[in-house]
C-alpha positions in Angstrom: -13.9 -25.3 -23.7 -12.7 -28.5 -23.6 -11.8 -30.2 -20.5 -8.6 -30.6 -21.2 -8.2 -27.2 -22.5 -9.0 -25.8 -19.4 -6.8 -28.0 -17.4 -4.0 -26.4 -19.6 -4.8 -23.1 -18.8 -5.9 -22.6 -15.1 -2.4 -23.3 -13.9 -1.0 -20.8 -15.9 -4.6 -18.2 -15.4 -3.5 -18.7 -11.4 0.4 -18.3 -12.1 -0.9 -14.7 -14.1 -2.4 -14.1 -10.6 0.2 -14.7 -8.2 2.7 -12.4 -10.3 -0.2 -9.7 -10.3 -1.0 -9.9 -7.1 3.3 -9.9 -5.7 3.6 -7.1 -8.1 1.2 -4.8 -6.7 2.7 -3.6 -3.4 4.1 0.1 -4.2 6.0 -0.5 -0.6 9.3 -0.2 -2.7 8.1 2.5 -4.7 7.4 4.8 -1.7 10.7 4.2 -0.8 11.9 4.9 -3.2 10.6 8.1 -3.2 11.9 8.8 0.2 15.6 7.9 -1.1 15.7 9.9 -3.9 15.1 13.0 -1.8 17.8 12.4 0.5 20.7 14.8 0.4 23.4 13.6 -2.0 21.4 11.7 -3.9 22.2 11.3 -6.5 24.9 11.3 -9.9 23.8 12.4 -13.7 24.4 8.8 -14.4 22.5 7.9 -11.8 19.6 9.6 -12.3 19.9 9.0 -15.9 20.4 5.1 -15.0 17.1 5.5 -12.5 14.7 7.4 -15.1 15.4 4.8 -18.0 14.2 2.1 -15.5 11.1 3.6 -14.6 10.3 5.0 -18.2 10.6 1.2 -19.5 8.4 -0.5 -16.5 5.9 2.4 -16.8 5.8 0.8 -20.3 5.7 -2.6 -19.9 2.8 -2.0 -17.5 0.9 -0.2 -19.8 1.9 -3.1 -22.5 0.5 -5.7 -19.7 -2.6 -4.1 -19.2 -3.6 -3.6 -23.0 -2.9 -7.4 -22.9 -5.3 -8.3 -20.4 -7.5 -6.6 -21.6 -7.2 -7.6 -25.2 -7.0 -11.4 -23.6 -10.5 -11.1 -21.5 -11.9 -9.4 -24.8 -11.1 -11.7 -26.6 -12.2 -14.6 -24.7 -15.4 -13.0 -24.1 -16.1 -12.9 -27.9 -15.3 -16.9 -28.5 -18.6 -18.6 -28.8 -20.2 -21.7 -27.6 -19.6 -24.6 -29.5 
C-alpha cells in the first residue's frame, strides 16, 4: 500500500474502532430488559414502536458484521505489488 494510502485510511480504520468498541456495552440493553418487565409497561403502540427498533438494529448489526468481514476478506486477498 502506498504510503499515502495508508495515511488515508488509519484515521478512519481507528474511527471504525472507537464506534465498535462505544457500541459494545449491552449496559442499556439489560436495562432495558429490566424496564420492560415492570408492571404497566407497556401500550400496543408501544410495544409495537419498541419491537420495530430492535428488529431493524438486530439487522444493521448483522449487515455490519457481513461488512467487516467481507472488508478484511477482501483486503486479505489484494496482493503485493
Amino acid at each position: 500500500m502506498k504510503r499515502s494510502h495508508s495515511k488515508q485510511l488509519t484515521p478512519l480504520i481507528n474511527q471504525l474502532i472507537r464506534n465498535i468498541r462505544s457500541t459494545s456495552s449491552t449496559f442499556d440493553l439489560r436495562e432495558l430488559l429490566r424496564i420492560i418487565h415492570r408492571p404497566g409497561w407497556t401500550s400496543i403502540a408501544e410495544v409495537a414502536f419498541v419491537k420495530g427498533i430492535l428488529t431493524a438494529t438486530n439487522a444493521h448489526l448483522q449487515v455490519i458484521t457481513t461488512l467487516r468481514g467481507a472488508l478484511l476478506a477482501g483486503s486479505r486477498r489484494v496482493e503485493r505489488s
